[in-house]
C-alpha positions in Angstrom: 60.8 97.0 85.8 64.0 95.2 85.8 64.6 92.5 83.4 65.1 88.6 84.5 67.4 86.7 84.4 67.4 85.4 81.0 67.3 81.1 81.1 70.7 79.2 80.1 71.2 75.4 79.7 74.6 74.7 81.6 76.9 72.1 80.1 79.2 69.4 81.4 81.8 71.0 83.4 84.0 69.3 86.0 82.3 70.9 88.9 79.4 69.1 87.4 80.8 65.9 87.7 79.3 63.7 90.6 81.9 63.9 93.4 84.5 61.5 93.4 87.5 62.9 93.8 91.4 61.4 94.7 93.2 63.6 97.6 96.7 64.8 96.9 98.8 68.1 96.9 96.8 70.1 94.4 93.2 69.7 95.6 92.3 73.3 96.4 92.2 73.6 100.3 89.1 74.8 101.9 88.9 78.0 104.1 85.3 78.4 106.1 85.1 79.5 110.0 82.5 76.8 110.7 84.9 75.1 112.6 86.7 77.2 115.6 89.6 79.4 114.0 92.2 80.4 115.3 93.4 84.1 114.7 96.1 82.5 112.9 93.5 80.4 111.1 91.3 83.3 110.3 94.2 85.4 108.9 94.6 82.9 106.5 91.4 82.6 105.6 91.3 86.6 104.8 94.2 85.9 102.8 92.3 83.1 101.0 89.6 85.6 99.9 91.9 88.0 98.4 93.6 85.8 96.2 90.5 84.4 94.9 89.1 87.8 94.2 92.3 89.9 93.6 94.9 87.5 93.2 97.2 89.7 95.2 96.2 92.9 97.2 98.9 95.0 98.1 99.1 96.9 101.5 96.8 99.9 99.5 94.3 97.6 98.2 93.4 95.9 101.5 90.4 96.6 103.3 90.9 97.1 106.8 87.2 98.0 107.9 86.1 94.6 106.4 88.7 92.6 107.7 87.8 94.5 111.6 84.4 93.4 111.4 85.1 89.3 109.9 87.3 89.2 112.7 84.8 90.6 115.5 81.7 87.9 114.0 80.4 91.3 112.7 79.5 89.8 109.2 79.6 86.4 107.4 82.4 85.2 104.9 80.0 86.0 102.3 79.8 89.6 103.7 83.2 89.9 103.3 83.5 88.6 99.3 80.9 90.9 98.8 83.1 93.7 100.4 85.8 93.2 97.8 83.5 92.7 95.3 82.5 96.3 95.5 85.7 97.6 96.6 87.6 100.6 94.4 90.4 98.2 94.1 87.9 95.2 92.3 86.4 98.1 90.2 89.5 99.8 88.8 91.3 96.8 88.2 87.9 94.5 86.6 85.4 96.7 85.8 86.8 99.7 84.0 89.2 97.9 81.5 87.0 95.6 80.3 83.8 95.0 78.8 80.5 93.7 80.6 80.9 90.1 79.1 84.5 89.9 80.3 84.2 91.3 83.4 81.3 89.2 84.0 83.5 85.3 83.0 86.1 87.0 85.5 83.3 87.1 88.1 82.1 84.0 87.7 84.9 83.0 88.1 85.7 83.8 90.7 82.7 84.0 92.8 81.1 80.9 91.4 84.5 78.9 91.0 83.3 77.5 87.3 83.9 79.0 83.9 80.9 80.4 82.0 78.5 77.4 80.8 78.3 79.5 77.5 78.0 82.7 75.2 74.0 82.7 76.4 74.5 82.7 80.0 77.4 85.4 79.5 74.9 87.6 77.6 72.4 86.9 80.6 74.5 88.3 83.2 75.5 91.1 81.1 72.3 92.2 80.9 71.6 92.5 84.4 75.1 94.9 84.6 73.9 97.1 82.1 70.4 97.1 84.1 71.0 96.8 87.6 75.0 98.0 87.8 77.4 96.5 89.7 76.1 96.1 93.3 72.9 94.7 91.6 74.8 92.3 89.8 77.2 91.2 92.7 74.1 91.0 95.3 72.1 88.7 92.5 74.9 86.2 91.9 75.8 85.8 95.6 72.0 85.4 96.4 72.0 82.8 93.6 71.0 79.2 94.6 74.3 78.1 93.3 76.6 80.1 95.2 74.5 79.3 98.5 75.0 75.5 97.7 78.4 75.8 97.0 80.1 77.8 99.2 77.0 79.2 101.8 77.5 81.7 104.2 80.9 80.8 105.7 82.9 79.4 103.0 85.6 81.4 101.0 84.9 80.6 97.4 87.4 78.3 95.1 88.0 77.1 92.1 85.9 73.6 91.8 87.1 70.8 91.0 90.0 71.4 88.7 91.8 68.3 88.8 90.5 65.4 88.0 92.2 61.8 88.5 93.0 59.9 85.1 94.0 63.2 83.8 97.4 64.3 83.8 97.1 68.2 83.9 94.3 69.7 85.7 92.1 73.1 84.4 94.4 76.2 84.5 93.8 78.8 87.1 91.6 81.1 86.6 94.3 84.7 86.8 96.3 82.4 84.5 93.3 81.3 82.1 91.6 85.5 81.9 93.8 88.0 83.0 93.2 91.0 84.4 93.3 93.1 81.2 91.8 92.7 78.0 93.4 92.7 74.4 92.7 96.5 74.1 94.5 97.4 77.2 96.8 94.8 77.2 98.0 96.3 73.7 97.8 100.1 75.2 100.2 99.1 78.0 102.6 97.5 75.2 102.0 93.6 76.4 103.2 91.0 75.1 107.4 92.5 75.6 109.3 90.9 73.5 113.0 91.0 75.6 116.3 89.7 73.8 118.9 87.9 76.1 122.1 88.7 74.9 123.4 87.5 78.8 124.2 84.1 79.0 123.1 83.2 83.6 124.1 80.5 84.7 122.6 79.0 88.2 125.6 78.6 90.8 124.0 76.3 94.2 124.6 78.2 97.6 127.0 75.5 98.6 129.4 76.5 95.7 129.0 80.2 95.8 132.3 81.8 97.8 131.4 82.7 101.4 132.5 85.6 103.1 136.2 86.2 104.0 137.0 83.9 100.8 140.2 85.1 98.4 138.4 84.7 95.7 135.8 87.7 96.5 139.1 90.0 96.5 140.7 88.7 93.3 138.7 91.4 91.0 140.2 94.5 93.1 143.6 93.4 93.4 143.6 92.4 89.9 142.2 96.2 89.4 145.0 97.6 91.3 147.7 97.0 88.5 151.0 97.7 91.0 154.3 98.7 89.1 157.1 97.6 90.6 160.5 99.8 90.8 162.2 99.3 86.2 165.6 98.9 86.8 167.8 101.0 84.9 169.3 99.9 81.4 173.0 101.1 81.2 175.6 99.4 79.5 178.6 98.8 82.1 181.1 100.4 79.5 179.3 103.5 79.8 180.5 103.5 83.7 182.9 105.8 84.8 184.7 103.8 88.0 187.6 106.1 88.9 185.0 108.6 89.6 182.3 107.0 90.8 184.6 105.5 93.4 184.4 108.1 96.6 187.6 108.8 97.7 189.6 110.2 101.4 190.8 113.5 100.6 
């Protein structure tokens, strides 16, 4: 018999927060195919979903078979999360270099755009990792009421509300706020590099920098050529010997 869910209070977070809520340039931007997409429109919602759940997917990491069958109507938006929740990619990167309490604030994060209410609601879901494994944990926190009210069927998931007016910085992001790899591995791989600048750069605009055909671009080599012109030679004029340096008719 598998274990319940184990009861957490949540706290006050911004998501929390009735909705009220100034428009401007860093409001997250929505991505759902309730409305008619275009393929355009779709491709960018496909795009949307991996950098919520990967942050960036490389041509390797993408899944093709997924993408085939959101395009056709074959399976919801939700179908697709789930997809990369369960993908290789999701599990090397998440799940293998980190604990279940971390991996589980990374999911959260991601698929329920909020951070975790608190250490008792991270222990809860850890719980049902160690019980139920990953597709058992994935499939209960995308069939939570929560996630259905948030985002539904058709909805790519986002971070929620993370700017707030009055305020003058906003939440972090969330692959800014938990990386990818813990302390241990983040130590293994020999992060944080420490790098000395001995180089002074300076920024030229692309208005100033020489064009092509300019002299300047050619003043290096010919400076590298180093031509010698022809030493003349040094002899005294009473060290000249006229009479027989004249020719003369014989």
């Amino acid at each position: 018999m598998a274990i319940p869910l184990l009861e957490y209070s949540p706290t006050s977070q911004n998501q929390r927060v009735a909705a009220y809520e100034v428009p401007g340039d860093e409001q997250p931007r929505v991505f759902s195919t309730d409305n008619l997409l275009s393929p355009t429109e779709l491709t960018d919602l496909i795009e949307a979903a991996y950098r919520q759940i990967f942050f960036h997917a490389f041509a390797a990491d993408r899944e093709s078979v997924l993408e085939s069958q959101l395009r056709n109507g074959q399976i919801t938006v939700r179908d697709f999360i789930r997809g990369l929740l369960l993908s290789d990619r999701y599990k090397r990167s998440f799940y293998d270099l980190n604990s279940n309490y971390r991996f589980v604030e990374q999911t959260v994060q991601r698929v329920l755009g909020r951070d975790i209410y608190n250490e008792r609601e991270k222990i809860a879901w850890s719980i049902v990792v160690a019980t139920k494994g990953l597709v058992g944990f994935v499939d209960q926190l995308l069939n939570s009421e929560e996630y259905l009210e948030a985002f539904g069927y058709s909805t790519v998931p986002y971070q929620r509300r993370r700017v707030l007016p009055g305020r003058s910085e906003g939440e972090l992001p969330f692959n800014i706020k938990s990386p990818r790899y813990d302390d241990y591995y983040r130590a293994k791989l020999g992060f944080p590099q420490i790098i000395w600048q001995t180089q002074v750069r300076s920024y030229v605009s692309s208005d100033k920098k020489p064009k092509a055909g300019d002299p300047s671009l050619f003043t290096n080599m010919a400076r590298s050529i180093g031509p010698a012109g022809a030493v003349p030679q040094r002899v005294s004029a009473l060290n000249i010997d006229y009479m027989n340096a004249v020719p003369r008719r014989k």
